[in-house]
Biopython code that builds the backbone (N, CA, C, O; Angstrom):
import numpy as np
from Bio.PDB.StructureBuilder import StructureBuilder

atoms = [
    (1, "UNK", "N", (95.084, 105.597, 119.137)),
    (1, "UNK", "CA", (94.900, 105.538, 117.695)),
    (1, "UNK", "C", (95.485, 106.790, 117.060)),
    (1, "UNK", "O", (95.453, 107.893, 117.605)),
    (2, "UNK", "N", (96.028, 106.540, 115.856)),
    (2, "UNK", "CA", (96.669, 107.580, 115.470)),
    (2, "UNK", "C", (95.731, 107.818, 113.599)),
    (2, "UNK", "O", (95.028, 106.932, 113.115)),
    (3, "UNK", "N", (95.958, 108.958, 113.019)),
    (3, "UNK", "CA", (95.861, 109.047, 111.381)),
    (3, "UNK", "C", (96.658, 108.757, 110.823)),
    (3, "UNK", "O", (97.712, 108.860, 111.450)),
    (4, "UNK", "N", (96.772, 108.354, 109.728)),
    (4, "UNK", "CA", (98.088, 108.243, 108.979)),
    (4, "UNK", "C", (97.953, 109.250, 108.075)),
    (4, "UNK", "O", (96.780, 109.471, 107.771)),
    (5, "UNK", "N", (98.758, 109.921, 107.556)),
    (5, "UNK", "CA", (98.683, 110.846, 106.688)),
    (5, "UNK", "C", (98.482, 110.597, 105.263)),
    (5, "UNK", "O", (98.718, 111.422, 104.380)),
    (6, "UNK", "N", (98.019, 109.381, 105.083)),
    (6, "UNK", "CA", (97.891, 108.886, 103.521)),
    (6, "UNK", "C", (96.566, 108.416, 103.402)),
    (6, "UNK", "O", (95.886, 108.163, 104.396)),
    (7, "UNK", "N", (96.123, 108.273, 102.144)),
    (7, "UNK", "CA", (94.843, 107.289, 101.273)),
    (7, "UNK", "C", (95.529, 105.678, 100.748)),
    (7, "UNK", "O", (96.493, 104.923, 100.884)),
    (8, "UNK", "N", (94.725, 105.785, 100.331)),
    (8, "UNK", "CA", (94.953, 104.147, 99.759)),
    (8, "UNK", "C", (94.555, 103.623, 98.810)),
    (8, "UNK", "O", (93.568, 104.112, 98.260)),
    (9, "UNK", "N", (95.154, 102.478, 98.287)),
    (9, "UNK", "CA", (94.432, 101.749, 97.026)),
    (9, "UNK", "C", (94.688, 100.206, 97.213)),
    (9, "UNK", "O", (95.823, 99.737, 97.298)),
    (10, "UNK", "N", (93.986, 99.752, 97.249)),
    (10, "UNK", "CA", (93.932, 98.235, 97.445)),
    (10, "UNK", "C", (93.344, 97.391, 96.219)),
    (10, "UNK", "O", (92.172, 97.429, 95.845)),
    (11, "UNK", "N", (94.603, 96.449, 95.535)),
    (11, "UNK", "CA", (94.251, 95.513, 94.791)),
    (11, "UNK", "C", (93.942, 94.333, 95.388)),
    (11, "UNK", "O", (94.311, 93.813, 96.441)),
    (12, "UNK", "N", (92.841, 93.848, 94.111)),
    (12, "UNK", "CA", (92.846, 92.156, 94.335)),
    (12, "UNK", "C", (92.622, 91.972, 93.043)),
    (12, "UNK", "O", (91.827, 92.649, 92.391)),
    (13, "UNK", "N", (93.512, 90.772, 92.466)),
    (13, "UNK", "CA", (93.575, 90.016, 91.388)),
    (13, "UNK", "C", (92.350, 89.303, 90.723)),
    (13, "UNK", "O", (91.583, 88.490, 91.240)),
    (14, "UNK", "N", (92.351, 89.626, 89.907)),
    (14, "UNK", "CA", (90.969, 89.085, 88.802)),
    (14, "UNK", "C", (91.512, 87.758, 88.213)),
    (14, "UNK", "O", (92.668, 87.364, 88.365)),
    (15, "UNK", "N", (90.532, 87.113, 87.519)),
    (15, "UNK", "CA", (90.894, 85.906, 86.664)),
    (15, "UNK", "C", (92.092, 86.020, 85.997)),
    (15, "UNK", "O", (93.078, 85.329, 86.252)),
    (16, "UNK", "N", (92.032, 86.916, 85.108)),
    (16, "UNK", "CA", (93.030, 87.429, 84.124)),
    (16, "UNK", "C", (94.694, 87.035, 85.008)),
    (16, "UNK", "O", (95.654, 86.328, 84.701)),
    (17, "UNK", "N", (94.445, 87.701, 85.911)),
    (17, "UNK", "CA", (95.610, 87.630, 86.621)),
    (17, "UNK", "C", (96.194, 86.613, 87.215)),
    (17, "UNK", "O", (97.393, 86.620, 87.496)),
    (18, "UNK", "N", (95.310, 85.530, 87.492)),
    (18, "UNK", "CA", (95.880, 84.349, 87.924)),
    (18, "UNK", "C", (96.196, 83.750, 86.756)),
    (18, "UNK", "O", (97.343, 83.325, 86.614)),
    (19, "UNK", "N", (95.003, 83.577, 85.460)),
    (19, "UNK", "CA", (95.614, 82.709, 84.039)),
    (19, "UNK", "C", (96.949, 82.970, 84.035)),
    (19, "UNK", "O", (97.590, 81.959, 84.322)),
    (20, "UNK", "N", (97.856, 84.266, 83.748)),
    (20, "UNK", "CA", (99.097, 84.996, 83.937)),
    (20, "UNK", "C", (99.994, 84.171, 85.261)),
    (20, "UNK", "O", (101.083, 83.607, 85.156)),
    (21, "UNK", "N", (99.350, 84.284, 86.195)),
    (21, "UNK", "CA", (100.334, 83.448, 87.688)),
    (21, "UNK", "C", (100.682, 81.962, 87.355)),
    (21, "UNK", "O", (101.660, 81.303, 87.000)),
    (22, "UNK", "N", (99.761, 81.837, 87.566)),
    (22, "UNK", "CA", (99.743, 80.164, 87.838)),
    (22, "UNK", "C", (100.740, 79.145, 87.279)),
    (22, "UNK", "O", (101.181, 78.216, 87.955)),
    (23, "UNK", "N", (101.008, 79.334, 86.235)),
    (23, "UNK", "CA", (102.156, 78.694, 85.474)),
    (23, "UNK", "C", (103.549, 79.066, 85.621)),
    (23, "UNK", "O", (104.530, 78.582, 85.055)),
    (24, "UNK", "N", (103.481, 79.991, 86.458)),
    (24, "UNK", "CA", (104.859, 80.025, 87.495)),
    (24, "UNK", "C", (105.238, 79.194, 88.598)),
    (24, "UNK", "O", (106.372, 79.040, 89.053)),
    (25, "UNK", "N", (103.948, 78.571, 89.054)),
    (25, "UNK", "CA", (103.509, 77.786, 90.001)),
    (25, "UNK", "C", (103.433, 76.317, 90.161)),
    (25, "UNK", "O", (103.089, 76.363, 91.342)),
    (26, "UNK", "N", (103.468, 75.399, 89.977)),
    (26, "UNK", "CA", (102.854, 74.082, 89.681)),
    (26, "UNK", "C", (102.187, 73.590, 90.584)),
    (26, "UNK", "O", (101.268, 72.775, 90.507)),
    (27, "UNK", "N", (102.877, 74.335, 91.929)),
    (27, "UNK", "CA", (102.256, 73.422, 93.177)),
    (27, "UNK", "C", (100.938, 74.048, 93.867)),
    (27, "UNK", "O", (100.247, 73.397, 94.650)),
    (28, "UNK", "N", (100.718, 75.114, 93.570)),
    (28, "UNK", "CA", (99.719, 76.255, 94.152)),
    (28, "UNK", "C", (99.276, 77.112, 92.844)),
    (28, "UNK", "O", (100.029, 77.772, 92.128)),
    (29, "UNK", "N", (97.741, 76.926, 92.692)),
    (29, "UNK", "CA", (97.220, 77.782, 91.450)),
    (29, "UNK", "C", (95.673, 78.009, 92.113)),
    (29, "UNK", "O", (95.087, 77.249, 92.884)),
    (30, "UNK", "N", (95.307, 79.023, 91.679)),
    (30, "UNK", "CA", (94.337, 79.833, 92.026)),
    (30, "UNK", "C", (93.644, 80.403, 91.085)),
    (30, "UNK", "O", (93.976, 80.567, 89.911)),
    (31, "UNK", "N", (92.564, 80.741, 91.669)),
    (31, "UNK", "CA", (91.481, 81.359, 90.474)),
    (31, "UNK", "C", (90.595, 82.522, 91.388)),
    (31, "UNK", "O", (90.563, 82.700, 92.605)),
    (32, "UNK", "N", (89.875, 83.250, 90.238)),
    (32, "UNK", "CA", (88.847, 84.437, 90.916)),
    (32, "UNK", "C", (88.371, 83.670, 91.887)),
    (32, "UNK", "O", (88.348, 84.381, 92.892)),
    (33, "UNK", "N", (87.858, 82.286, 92.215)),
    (33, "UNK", "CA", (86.806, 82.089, 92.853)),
    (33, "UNK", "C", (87.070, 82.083, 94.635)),
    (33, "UNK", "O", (86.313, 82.174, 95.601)),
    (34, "UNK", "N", (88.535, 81.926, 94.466)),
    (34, "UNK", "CA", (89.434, 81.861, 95.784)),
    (34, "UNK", "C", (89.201, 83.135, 96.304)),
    (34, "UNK", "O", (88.952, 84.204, 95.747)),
    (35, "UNK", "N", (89.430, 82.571, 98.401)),
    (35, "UNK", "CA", (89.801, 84.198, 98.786)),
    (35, "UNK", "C", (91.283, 84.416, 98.869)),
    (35, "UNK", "O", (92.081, 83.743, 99.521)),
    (36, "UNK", "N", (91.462, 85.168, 98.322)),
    (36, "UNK", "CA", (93.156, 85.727, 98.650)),
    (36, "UNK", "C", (93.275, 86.838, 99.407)),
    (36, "UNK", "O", (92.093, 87.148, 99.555)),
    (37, "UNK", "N", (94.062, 87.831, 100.119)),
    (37, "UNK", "CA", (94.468, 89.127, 100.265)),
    (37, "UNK", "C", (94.975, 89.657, 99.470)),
    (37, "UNK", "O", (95.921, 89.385, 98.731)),
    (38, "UNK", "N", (94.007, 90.902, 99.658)),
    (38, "UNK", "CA", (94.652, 91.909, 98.304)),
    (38, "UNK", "C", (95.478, 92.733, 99.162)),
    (38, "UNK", "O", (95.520, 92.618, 100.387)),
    (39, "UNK", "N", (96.221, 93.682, 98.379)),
    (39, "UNK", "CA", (97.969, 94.163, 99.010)),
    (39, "UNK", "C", (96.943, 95.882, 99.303)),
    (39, "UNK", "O", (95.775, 96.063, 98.956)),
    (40, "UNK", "N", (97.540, 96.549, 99.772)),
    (40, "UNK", "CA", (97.082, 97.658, 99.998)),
    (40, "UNK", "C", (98.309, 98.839, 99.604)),
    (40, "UNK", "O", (99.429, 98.521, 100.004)),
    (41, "UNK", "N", (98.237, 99.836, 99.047)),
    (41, "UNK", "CA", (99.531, 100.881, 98.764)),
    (41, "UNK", "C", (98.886, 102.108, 99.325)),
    (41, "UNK", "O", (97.727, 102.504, 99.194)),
    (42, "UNK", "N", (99.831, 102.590, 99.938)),
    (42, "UNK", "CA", (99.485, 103.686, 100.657)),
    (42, "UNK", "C", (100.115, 105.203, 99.589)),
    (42, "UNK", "O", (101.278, 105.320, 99.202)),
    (43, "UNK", "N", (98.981, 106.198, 99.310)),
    (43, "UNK", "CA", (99.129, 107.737, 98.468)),
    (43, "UNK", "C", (98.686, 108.585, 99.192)),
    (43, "UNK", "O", (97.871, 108.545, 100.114)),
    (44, "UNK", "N", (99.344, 109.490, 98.673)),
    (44, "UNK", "CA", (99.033, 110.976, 99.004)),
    (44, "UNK", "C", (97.443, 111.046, 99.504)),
    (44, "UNK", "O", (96.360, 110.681, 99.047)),
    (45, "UNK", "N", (97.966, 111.793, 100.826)),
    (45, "UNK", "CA", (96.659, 111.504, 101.393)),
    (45, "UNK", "C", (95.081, 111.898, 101.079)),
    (45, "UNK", "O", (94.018, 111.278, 101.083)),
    (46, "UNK", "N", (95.639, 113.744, 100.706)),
    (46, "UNK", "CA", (94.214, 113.894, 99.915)),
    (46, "UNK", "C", (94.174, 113.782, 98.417)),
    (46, "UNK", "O", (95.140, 113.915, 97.666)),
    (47, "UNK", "N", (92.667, 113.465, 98.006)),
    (47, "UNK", "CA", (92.187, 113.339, 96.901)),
    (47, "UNK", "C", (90.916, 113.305, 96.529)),
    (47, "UNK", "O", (90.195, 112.583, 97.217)),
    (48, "UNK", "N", (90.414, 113.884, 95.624)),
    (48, "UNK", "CA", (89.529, 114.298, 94.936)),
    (48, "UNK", "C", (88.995, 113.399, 93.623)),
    (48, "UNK", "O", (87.797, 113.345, 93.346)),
    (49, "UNK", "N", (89.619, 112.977, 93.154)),
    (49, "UNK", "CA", (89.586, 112.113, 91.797)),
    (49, "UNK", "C", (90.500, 111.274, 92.002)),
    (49, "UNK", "O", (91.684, 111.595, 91.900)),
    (50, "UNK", "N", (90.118, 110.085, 92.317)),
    (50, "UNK", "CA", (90.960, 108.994, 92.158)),
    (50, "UNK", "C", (91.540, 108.540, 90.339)),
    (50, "UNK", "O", (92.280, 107.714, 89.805)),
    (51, "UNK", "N", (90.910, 109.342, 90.058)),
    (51, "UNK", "CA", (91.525, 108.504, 88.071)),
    (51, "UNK", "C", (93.009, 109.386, 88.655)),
    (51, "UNK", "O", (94.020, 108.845, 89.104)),
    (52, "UNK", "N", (92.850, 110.381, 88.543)),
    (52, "UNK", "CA", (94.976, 110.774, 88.402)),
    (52, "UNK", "C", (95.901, 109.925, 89.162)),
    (52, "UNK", "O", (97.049, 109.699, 88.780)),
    (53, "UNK", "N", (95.322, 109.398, 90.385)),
    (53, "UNK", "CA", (95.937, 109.085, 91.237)),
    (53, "UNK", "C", (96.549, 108.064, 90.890)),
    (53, "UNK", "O", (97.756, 107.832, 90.831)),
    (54, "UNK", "N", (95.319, 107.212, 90.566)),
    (54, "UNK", "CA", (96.318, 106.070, 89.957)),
    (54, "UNK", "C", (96.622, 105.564, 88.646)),
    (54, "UNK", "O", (97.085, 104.505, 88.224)),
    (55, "UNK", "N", (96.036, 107.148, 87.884)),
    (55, "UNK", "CA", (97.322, 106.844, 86.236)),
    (55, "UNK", "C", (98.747, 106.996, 87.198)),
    (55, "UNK", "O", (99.670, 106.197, 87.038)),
    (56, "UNK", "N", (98.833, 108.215, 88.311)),
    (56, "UNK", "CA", (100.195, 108.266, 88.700)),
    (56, "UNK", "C", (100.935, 106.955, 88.930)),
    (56, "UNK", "O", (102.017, 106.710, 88.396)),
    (57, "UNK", "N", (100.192, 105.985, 89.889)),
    (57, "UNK", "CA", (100.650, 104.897, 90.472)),
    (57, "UNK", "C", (100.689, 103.298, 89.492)),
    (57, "UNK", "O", (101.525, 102.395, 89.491)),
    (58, "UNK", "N", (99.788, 103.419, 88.955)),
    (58, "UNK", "CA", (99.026, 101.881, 88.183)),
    (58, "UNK", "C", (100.105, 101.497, 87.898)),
    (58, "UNK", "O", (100.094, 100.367, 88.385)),
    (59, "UNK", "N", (101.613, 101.709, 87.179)),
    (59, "UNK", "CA", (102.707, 101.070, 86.788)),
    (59, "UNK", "C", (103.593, 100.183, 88.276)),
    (59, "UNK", "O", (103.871, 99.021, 88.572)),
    (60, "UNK", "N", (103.773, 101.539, 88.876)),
    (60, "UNK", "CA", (104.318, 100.919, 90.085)),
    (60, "UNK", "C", (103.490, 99.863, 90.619)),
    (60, "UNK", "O", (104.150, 98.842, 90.425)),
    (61, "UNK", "N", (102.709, 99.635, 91.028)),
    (61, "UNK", "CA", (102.095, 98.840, 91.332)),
    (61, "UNK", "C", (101.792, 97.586, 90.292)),
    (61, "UNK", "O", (101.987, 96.465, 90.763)),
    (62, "UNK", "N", (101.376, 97.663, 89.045)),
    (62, "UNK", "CA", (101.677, 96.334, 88.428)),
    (62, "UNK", "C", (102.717, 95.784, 88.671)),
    (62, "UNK", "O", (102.573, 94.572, 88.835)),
    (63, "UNK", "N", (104.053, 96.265, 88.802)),
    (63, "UNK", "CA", (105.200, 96.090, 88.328)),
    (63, "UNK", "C", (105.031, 95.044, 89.832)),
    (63, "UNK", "O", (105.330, 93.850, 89.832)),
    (64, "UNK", "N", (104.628, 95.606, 90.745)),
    (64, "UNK", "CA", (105.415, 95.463, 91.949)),
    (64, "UNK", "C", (104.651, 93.640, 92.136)),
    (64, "UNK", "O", (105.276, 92.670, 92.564)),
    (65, "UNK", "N", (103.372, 93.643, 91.730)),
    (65, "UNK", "CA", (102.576, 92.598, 91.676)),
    (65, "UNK", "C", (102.823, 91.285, 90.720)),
    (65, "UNK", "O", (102.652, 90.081, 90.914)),
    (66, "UNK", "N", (103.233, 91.943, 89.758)),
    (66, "UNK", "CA", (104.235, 90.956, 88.670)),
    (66, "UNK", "C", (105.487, 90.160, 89.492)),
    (66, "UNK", "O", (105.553, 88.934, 89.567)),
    (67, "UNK", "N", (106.513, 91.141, 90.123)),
    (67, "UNK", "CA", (107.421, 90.881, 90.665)),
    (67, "UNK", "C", (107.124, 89.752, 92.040)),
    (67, "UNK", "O", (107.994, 89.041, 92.543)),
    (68, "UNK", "N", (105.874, 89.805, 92.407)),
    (68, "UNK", "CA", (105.967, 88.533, 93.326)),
    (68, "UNK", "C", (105.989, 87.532, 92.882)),
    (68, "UNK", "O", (106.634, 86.659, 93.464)),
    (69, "UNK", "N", (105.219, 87.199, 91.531)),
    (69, "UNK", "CA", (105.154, 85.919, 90.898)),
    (69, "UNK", "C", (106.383, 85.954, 90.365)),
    (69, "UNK", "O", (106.794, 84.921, 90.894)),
    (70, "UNK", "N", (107.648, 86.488, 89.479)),
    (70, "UNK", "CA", (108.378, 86.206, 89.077)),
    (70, "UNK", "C", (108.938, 87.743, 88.627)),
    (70, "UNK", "O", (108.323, 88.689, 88.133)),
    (71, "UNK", "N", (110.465, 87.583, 89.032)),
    (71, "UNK", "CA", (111.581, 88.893, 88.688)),
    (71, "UNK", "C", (111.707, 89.085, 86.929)),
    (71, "UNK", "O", (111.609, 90.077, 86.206)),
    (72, "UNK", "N", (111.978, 87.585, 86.641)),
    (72, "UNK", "CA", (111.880, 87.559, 85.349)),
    (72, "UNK", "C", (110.970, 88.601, 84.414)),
    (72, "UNK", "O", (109.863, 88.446, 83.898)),
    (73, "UNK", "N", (111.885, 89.711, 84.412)),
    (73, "UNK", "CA", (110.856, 91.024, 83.257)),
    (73, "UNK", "C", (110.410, 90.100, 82.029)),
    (73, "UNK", "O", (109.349, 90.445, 81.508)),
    (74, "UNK", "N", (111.001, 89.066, 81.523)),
    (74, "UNK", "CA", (111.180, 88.735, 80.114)),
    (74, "UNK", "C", (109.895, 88.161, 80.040)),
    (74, "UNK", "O", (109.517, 87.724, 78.953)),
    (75, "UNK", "N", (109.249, 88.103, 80.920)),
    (75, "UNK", "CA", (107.728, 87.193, 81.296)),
    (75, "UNK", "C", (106.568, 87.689, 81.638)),
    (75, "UNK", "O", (105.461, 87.192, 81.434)),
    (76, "UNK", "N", (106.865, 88.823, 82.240)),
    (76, "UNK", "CA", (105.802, 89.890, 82.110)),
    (76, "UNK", "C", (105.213, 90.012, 80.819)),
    (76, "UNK", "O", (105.443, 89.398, 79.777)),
    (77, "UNK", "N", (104.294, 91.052, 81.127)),
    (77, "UNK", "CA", (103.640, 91.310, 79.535)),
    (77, "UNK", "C", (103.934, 92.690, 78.779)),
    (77, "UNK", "O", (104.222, 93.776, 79.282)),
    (78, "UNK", "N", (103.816, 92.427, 77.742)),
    (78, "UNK", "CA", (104.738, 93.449, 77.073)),
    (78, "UNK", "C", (104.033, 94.580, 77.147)),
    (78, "UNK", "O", (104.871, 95.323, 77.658)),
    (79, "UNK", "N", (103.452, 94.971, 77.054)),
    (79, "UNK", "CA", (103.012, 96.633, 77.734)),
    (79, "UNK", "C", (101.941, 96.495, 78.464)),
    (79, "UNK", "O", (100.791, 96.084, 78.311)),
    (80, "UNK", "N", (102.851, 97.112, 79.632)),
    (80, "UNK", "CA", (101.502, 97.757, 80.777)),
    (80, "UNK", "C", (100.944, 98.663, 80.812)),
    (80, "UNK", "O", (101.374, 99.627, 81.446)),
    (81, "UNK", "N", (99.806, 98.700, 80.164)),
    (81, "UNK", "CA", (99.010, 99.531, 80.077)),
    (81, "UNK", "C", (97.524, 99.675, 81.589)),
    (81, "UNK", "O", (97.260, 98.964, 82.558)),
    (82, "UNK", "N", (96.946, 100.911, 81.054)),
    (82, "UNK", "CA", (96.176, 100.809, 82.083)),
    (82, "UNK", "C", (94.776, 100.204, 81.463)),
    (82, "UNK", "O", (93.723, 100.671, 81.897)),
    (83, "UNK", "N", (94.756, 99.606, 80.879)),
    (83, "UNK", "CA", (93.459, 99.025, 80.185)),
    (83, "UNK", "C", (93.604, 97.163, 80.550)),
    (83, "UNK", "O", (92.827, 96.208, 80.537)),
    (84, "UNK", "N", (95.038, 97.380, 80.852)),
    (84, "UNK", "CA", (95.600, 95.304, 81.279)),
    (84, "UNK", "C", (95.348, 95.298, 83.011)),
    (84, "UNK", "O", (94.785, 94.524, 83.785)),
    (85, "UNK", "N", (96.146, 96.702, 83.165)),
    (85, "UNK", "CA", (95.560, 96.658, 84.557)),
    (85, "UNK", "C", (94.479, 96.569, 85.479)),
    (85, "UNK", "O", (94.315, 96.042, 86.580)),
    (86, "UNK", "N", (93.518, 97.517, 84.377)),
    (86, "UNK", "CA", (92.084, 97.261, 85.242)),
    (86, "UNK", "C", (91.295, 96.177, 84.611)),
    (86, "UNK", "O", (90.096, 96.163, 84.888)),
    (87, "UNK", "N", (91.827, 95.120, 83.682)),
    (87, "UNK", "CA", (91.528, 93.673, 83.419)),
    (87, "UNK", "C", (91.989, 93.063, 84.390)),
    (87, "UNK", "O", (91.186, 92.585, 85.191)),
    (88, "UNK", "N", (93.457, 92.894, 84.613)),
    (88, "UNK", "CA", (94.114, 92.144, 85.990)),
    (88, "UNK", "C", (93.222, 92.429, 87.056)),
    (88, "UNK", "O", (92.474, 91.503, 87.367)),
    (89, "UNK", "N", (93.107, 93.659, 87.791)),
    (89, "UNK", "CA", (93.101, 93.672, 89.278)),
    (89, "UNK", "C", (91.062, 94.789, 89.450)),
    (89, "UNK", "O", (90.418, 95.396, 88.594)),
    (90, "UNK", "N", (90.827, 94.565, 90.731)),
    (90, "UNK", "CA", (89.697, 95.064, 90.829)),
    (90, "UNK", "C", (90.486, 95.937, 91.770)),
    (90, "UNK", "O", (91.493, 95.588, 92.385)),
    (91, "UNK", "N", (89.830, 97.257, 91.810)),
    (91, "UNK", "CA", (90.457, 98.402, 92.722)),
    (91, "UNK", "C", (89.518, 99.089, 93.673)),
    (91, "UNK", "O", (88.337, 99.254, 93.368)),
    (92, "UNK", "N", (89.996, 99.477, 94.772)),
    (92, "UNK", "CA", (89.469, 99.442, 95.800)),
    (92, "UNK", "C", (89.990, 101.249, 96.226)),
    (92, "UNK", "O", (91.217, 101.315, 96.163)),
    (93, "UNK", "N", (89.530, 102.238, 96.507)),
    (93, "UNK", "CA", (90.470, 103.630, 97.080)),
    (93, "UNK", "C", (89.699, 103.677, 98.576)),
    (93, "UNK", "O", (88.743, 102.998, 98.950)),
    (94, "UNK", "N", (90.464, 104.737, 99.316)),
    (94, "UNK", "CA", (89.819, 105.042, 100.484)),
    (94, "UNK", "C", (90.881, 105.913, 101.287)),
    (94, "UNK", "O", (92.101, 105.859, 101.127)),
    (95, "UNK", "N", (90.216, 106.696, 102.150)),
    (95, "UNK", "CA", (91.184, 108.107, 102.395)),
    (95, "UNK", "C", (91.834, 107.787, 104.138)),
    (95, "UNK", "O", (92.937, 108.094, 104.590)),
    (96, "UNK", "N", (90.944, 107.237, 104.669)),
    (96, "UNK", "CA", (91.542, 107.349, 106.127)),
    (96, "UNK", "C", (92.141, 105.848, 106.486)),
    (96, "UNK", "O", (91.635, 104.732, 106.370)),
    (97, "UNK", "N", (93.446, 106.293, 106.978)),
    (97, "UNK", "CA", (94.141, 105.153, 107.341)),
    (97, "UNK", "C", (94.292, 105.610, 108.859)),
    (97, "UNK", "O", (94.573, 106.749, 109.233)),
    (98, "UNK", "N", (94.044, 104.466, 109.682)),
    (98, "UNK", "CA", (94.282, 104.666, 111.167)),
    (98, "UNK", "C", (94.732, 103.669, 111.900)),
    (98, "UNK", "O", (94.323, 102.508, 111.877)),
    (99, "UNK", "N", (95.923, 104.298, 112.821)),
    (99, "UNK", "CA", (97.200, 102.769, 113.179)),
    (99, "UNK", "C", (96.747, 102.391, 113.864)),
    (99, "UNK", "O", (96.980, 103.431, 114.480)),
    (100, "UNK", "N", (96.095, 101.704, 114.687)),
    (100, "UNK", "CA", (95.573, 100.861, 116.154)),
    (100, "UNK", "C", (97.102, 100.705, 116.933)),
    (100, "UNK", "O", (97.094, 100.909, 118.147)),
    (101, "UNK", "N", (98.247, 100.397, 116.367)),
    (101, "UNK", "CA", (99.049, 100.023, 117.482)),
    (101, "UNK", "C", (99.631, 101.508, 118.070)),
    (101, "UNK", "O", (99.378, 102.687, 117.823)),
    (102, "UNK", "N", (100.730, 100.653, 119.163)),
    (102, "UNK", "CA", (101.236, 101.806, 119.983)),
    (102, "UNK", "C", (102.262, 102.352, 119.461)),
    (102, "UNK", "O", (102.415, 103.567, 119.334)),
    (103, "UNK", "N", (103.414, 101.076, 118.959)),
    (103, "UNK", "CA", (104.613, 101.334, 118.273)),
    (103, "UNK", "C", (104.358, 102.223, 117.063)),
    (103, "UNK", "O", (103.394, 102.372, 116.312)),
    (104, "UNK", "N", (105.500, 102.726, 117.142)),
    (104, "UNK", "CA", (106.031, 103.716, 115.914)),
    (104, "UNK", "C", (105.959, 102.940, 114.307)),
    (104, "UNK", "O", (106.195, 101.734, 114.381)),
    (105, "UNK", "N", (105.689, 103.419, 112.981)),
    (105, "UNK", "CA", (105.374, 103.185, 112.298)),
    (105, "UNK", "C", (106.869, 102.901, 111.346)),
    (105, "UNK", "O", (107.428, 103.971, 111.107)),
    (106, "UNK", "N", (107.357, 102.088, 110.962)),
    (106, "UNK", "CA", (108.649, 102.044, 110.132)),
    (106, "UNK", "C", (108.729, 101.852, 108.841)),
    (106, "UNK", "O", (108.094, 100.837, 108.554)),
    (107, "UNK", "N", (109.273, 102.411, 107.802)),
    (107, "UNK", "CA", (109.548, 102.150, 106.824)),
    (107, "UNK", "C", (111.194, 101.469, 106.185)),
    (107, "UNK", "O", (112.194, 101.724, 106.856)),
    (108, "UNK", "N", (111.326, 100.720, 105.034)),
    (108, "UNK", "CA", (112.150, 100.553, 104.369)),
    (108, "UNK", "C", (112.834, 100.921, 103.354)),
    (108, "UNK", "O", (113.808, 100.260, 102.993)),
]
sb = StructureBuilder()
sb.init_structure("model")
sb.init_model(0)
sb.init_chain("A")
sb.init_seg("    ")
for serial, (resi, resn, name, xyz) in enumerate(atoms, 1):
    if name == "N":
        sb.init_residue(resn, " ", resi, " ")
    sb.init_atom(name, np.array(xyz, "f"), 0.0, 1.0, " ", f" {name:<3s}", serial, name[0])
structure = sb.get_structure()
């Protein structure tokens, strides 16, 4: 087992956020009541106050969550703010990440 040198923040999508999805969709639509997986983003490892952390991050991460349902910016919502965000998504932080496997860790 190894540490990873980072914290974390893990979304999962609220109501709000599927009303927003779904109509990208026709064939697959979802609601709060579903289980889904929420995505996990890996930050700077230490921290003290999670509010800075993720005024730093909250954009990147909408953005990135928008972008699965559709590239189309023109469809997004017109300002992302952090008051839409913590309507969209319920947030989750936590400091220790630890790899179970053997292999080396890769990025893109």
């Amino acid at each position: 087992m190894k540490v990873v040198n980072r914290s974390y923040i893990t979304i999962h999508p609220r109501q709000a956020f599927w009303d927003w999805a779904n109509p990208f969709n026709s064939e697959l639509t979802f609601d709060a009541e579903d289980v889904t997986e929420g995505t996990v983003y890996l930050v700077e490892e230490d921290f003290f106050d999670f509010e800075p952390v993720l005024e730093k991050n909250f954009k990147k991460i909408f953005k990135n969550e928008l972008a699965s349902i559709t590239d189309d910016e023109e469809n997004w919502p017109e300002k992302l703010s952090m008051e839409l965000f913590l309507e969209w998504f319920v947030i989750d932080f936590g400091s220790m990440v630890i790899d179970l496997e053997k292999s080396n860790l890769r990025s893109e």
